[in-house]
NUDRENTOR-558969 format. One record per residue (C-alpha): residue number from 0; residue in three letters; x negated, y negated, z negated. Coordinates in steps of 0.1 Angstrom, whole numbers, plus 2048, in hexadecimal, padded with zeros to 3 digits. Layout:
% residues N
{num:NUM, residuo:ALA, X:X, Y:Y, Z:Z} .
...
***
This chain:
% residues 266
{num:0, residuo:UNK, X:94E, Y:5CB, Z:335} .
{num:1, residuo:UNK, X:94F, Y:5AF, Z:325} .
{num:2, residuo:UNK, X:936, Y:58D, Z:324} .
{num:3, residuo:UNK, X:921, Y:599, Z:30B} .
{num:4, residuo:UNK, X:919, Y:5B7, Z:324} .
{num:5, residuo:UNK, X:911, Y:59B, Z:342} .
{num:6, residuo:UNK, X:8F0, Y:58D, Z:343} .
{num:7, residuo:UNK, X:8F5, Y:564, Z:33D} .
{num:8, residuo:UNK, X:8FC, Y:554, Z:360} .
{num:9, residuo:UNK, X:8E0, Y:542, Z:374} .
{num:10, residuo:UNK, X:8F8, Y:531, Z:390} .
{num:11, residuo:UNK, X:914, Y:51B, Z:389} .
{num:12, residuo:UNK, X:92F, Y:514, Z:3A7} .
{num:13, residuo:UNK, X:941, Y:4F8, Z:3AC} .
{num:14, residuo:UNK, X:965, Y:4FB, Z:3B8} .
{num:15, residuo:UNK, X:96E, Y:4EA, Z:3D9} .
{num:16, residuo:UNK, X:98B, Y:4E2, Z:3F0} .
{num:17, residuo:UNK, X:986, Y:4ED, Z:40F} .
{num:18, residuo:UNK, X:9A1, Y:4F4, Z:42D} .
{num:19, residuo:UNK, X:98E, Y:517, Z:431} .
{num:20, residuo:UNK, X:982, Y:51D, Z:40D} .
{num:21, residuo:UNK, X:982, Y:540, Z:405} .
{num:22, residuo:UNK, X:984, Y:542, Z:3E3} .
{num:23, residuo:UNK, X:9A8, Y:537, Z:3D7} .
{num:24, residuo:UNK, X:9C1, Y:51C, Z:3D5} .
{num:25, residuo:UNK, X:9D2, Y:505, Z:3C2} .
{num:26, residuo:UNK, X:9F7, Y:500, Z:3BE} .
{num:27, residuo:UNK, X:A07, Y:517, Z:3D5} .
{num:28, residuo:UNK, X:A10, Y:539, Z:3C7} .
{num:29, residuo:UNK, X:9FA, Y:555, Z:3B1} .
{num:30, residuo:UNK, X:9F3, Y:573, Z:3CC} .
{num:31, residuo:UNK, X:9F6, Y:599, Z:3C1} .
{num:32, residuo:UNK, X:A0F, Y:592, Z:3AD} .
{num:33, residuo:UNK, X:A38, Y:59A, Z:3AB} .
{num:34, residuo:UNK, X:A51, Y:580, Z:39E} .
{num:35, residuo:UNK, X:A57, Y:598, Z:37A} .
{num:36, residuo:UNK, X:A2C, Y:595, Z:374} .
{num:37, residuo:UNK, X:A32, Y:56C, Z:379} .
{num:38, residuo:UNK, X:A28, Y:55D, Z:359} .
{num:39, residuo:UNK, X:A41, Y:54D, Z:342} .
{num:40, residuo:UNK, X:A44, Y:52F, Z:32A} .
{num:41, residuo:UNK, X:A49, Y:53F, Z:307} .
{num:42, residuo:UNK, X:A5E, Y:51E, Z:2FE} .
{num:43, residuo:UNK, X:A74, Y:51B, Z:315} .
{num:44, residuo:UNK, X:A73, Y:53F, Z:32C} .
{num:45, residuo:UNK, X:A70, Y:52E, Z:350} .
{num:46, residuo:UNK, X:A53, Y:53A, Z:363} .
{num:47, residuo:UNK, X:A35, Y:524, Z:361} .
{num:48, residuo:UNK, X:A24, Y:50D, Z:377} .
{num:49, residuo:UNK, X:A06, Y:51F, Z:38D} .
{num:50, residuo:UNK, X:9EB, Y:508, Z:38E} .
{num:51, residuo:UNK, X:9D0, Y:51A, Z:39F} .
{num:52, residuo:UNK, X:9C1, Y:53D, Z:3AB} .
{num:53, residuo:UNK, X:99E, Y:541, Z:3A9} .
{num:54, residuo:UNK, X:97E, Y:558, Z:3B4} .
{num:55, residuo:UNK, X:96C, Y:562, Z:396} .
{num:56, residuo:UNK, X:946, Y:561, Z:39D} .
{num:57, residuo:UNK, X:936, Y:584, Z:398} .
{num:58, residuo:UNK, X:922, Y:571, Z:379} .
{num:59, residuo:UNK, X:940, Y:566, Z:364} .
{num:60, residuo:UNK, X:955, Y:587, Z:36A} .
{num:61, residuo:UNK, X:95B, Y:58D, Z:344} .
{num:62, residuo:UNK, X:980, Y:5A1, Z:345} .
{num:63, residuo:UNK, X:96C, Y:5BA, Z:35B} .
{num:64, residuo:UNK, X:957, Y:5BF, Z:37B} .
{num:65, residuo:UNK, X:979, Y:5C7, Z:38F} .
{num:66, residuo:UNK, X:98D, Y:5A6, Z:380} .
{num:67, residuo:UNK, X:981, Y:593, Z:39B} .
{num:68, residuo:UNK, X:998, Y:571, Z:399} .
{num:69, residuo:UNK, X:9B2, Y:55F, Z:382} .
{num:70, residuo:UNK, X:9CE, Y:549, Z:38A} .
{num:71, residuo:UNK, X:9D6, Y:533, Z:370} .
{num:72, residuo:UNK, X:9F7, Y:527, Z:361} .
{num:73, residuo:UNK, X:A09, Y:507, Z:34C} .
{num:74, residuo:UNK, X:A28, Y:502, Z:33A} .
{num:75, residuo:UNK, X:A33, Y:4E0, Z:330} .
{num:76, residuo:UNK, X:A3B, Y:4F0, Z:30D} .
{num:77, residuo:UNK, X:A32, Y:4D1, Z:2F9} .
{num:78, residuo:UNK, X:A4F, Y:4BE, Z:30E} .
{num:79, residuo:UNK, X:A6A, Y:4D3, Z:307} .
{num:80, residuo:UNK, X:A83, Y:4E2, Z:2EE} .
{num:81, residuo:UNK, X:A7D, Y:509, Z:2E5} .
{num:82, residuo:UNK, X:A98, Y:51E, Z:2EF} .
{num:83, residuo:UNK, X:AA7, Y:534, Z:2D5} .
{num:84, residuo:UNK, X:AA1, Y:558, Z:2DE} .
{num:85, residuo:UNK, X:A82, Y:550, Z:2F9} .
{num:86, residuo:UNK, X:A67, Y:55C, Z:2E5} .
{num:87, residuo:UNK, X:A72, Y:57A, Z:2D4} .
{num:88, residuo:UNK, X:A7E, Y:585, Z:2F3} .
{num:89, residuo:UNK, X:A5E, Y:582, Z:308} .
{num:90, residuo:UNK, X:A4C, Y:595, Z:2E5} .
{num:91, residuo:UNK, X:A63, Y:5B0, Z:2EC} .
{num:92, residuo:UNK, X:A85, Y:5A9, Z:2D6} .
{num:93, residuo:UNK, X:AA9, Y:5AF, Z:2E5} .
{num:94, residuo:UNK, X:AB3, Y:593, Z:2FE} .
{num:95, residuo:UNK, X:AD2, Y:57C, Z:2EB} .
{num:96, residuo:UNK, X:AE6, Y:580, Z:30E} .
{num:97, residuo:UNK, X:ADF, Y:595, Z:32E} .
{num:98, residuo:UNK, X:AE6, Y:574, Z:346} .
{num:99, residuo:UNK, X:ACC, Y:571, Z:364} .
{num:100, residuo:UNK, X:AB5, Y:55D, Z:34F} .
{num:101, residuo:UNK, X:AB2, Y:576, Z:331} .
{num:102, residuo:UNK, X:AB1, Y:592, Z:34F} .
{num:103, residuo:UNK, X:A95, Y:586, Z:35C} .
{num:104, residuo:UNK, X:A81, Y:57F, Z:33B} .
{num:105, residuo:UNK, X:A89, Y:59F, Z:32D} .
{num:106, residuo:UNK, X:A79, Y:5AB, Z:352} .
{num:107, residuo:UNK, X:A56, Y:597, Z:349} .
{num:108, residuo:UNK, X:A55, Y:5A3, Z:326} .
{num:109, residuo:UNK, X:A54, Y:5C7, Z:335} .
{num:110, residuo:UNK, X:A3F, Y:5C1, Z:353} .
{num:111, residuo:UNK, X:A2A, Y:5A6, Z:348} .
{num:112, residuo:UNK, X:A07, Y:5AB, Z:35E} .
{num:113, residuo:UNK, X:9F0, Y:5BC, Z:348} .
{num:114, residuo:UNK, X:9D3, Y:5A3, Z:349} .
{num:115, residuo:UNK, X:9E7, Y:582, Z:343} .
{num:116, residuo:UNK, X:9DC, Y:575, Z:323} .
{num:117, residuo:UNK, X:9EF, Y:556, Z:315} .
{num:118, residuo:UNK, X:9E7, Y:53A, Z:2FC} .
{num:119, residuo:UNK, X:9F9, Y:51D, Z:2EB} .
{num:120, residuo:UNK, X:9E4, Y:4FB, Z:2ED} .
{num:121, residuo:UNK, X:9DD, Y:4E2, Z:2D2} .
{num:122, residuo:UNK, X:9FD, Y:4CF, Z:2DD} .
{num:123, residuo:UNK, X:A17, Y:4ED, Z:2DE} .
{num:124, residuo:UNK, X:A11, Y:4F2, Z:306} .
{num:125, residuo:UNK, X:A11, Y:513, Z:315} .
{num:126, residuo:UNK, X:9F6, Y:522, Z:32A} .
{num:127, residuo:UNK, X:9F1, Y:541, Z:33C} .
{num:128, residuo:UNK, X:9D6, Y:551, Z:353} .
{num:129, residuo:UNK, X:9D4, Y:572, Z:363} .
{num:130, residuo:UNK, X:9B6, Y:589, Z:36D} .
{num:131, residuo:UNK, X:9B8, Y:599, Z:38F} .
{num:132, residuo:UNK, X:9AC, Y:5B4, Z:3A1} .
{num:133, residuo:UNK, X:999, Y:5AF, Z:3C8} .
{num:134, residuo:UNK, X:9BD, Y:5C0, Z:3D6} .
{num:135, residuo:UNK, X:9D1, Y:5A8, Z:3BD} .
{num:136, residuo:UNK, X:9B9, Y:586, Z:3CB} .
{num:137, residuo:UNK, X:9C3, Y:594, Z:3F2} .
{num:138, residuo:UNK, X:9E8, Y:59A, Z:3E8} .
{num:139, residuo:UNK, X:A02, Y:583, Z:3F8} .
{num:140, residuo:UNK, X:A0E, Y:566, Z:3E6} .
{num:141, residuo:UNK, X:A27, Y:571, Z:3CA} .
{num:142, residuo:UNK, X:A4B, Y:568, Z:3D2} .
{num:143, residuo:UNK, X:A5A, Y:54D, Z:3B8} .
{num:144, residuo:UNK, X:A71, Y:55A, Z:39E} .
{num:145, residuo:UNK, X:A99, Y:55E, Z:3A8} .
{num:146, residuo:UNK, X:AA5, Y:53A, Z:3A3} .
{num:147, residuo:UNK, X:AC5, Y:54B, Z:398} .
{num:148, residuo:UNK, X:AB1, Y:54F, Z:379} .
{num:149, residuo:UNK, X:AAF, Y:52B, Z:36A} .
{num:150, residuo:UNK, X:ABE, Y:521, Z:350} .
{num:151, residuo:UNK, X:AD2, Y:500, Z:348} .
{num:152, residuo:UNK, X:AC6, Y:4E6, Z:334} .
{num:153, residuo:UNK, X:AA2, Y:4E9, Z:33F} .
{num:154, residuo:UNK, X:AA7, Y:4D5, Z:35D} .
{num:155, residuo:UNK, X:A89, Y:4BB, Z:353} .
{num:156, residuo:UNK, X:A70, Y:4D9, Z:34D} .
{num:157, residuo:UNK, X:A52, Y:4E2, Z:35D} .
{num:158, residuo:UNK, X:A59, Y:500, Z:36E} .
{num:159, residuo:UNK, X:A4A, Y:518, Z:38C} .
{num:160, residuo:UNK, X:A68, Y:508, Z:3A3} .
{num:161, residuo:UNK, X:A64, Y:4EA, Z:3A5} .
{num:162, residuo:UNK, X:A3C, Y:4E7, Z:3A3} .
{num:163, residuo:UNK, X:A3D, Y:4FD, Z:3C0} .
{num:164, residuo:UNK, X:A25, Y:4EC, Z:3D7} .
{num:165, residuo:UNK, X:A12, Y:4F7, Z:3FC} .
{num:166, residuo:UNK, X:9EF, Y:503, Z:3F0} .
{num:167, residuo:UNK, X:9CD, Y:4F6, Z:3F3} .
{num:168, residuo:UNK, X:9B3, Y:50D, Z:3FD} .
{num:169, residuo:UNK, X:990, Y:50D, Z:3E3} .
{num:170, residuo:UNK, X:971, Y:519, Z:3EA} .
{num:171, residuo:UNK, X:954, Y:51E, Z:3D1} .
{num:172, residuo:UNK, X:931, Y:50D, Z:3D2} .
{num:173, residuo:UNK, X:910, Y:512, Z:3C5} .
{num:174, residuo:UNK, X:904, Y:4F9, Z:3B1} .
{num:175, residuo:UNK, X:8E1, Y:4EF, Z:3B7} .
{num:176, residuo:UNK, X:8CA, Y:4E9, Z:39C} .
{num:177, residuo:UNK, X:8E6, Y:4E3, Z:380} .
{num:178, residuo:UNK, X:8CA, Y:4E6, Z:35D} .
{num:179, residuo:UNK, X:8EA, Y:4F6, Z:345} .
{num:180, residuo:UNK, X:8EE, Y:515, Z:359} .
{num:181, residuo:UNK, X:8F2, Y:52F, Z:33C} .
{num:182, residuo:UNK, X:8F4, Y:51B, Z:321} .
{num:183, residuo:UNK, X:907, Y:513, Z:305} .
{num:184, residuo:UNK, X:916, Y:4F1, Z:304} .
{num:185, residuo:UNK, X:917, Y:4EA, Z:2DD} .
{num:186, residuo:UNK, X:91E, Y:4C4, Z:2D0} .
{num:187, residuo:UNK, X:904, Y:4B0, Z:2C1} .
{num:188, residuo:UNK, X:8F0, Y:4CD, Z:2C5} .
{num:189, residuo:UNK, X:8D1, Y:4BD, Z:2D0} .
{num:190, residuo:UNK, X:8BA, Y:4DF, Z:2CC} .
{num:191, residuo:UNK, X:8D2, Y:4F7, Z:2E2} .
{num:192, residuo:UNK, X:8BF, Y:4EF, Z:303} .
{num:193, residuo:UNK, X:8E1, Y:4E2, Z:312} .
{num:194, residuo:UNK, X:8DD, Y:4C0, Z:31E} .
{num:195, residuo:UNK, X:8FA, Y:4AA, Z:319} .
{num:196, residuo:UNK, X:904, Y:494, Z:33F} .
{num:197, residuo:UNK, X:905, Y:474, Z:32B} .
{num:198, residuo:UNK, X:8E5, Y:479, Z:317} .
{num:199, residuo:UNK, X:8C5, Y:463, Z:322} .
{num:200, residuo:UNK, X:8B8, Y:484, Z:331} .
{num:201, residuo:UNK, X:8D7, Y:48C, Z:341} .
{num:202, residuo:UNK, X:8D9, Y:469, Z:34F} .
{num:203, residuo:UNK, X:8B7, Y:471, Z:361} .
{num:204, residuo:UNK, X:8BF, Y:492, Z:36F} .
{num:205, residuo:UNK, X:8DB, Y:47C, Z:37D} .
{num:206, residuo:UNK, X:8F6, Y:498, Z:36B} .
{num:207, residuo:UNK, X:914, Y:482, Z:369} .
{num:208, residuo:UNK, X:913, Y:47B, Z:390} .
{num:209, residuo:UNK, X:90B, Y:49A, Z:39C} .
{num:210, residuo:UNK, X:928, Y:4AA, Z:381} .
{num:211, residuo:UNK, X:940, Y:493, Z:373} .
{num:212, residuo:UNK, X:963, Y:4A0, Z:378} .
{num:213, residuo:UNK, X:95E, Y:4BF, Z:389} .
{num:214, residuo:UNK, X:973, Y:4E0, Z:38C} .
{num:215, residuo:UNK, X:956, Y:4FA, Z:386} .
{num:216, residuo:UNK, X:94B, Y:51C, Z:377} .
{num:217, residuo:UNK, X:92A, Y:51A, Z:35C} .
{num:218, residuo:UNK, X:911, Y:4FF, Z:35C} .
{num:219, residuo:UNK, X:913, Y:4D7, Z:352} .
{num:220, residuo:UNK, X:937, Y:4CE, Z:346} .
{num:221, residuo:UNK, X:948, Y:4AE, Z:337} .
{num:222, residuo:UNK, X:947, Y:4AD, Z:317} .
{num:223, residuo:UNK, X:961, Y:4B9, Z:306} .
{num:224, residuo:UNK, X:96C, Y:49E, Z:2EC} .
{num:225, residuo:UNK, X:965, Y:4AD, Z:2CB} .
{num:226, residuo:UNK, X:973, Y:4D2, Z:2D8} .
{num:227, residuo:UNK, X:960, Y:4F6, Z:2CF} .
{num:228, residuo:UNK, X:945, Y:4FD, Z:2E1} .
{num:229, residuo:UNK, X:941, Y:509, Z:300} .
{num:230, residuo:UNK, X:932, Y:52A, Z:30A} .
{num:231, residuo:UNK, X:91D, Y:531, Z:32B} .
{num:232, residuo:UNK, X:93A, Y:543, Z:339} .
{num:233, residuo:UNK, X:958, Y:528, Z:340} .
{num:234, residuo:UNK, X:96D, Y:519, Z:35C} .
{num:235, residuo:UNK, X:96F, Y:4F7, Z:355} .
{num:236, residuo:UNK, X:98D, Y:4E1, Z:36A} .
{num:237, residuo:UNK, X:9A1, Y:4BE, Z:36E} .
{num:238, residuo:UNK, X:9C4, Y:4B3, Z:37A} .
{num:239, residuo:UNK, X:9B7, Y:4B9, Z:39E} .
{num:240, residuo:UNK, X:9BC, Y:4DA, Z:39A} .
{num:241, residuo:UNK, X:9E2, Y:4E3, Z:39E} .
{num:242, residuo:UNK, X:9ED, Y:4C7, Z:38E} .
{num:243, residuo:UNK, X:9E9, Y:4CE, Z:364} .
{num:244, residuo:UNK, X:9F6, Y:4B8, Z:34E} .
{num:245, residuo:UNK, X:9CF, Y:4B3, Z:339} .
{num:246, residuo:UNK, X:9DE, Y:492, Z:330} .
{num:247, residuo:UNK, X:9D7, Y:47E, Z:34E} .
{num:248, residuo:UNK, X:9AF, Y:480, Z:351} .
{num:249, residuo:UNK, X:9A8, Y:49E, Z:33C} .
{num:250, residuo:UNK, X:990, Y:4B9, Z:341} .
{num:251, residuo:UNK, X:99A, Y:4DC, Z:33A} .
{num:252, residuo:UNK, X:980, Y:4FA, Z:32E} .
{num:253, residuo:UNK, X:988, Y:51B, Z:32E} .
{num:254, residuo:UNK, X:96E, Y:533, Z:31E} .
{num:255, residuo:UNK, X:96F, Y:555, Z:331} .
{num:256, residuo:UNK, X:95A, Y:56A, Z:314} .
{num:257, residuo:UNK, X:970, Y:55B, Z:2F9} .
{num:258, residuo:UNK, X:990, Y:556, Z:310} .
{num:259, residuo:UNK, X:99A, Y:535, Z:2F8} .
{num:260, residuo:UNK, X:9A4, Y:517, Z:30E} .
{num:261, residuo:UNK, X:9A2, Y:4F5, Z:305} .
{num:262, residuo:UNK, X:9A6, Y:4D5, Z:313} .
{num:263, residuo:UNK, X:9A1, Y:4B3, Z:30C} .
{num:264, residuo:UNK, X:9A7, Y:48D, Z:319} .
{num:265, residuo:UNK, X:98D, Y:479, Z:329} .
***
């Protein structure tokens, strides 16, 4: 399945901390998983950042019915200096040594999960997300990588190690009466139905207090500062949520139908 086969989405859900919340976390560590599946930076090979798990509502399931969350990833990759050997490794290639470090890379190229997808951003950094299953979403928190496996000279890079933080529980919300629910956000577009938060009739529905900086799935979003549109099917997020580097007030969008992320500052 995939969002073309989904009818467009009539609710939108705002994403929530809650002490109780069902529906994820942010920081802490991706469930289901095993430390070989944790997603690595293809710059520098250390294992990357976990931002967030999340539910996937029913409506913006495009990987599949069954893919029923995503835990999302970030390297610092536009900070740091490429190590020789890290990328042709993780693509398959011979390891240059068979130290702990290239060990354990040569372990992700062969059991890398098979619904992470990966992508470069506009300033070199590194992202990852993965698609997981109901049992994967109830699976224990996935132990961090062997520290034995670090390697020297990397010491000021972002790694899984030392953002490891205690998780904080989401839950999902309904939005109530959000007007952009399975629509299209196109810029300038004045004809698309979509109705921009800071236009005069986005003033009046009252959009930009009722969405302004919010971690959500479908509906109103901020606009996205000259970026590609912006399908009905997206998770849209900000620095609250694990801790990103989006520039220090950026908003993140992450189309699910096109799976192309993109982010930009406020």
């Amino acid at each position: 399945m995939s969002c073309m086969d989904l009818p467009l989405p009539d609710t939108a859900y705002s994403i929530e901390f809650d002490e109780e919340g069902p529906d994820g976390h942010a920081f802490g560590r991706p469930p289901g998983l095993h430390p070989g599946q944790w997603p690595r930076s293809r710059a520098v090979g250390l294992p990357m950042p976990h931002l967030f798990t999340v539910r996937v509502p029913e409506q913006y399931r495009c990987a599949g019915p069954d893919l029923a969350g995503l835990s999302v990833f970030q390297a610092g990759d536009d900070r740091a200096d490429p190590v020789d050997g890290v990328a042709d490794t993780i693509a398959g290639g011979e390891p240059p040594s068979d130290t702990a470090f290239w060990s354990a890379l040569t372990e992700y190229a062969r059991s890398r999960h098979p619904e992470e997808r990966y992508q470069t951003d506009d300033i070199a950094g590194g992202w990852a997300w993965i698609w997981l299953t109901e049992a994967e979403l109830a699976g224990p928190p996935c132990p961090l990588p062997d520290p034995a496996t670090r390697l020297e000279g990397t010491e000021d890079t972002t790694d899984a190690w030392r953002a490891d933080r205690p998780p904080r529980r989401l839950r999902l919300v309904a939005r109530v009466d959000d007007p952009n629910v399975g629509k299209t956000y196109v810029e300038f577009d004045k004809t698309s139905g979509y109705i921009d938060m800071f236009s005069e009739e986005g003033k009046r529905l009252g959009l930009v207090e009722r969405f302004f900086y919010q971690q959500h799935f479908g509906g109103t979003i901020v606009p996205p500062n000259g970026g590609e549109d912006i399908g009905p099917f997206f998770l849209a997020f900000d620095e609250k949520l694990g801790d990103p580097n989006l520039g220090g007030d950026g908003m993140a969008q992450l189309d699910l139908a096109t799976e192309y992320l993109q982010w930009s500052c406020g």
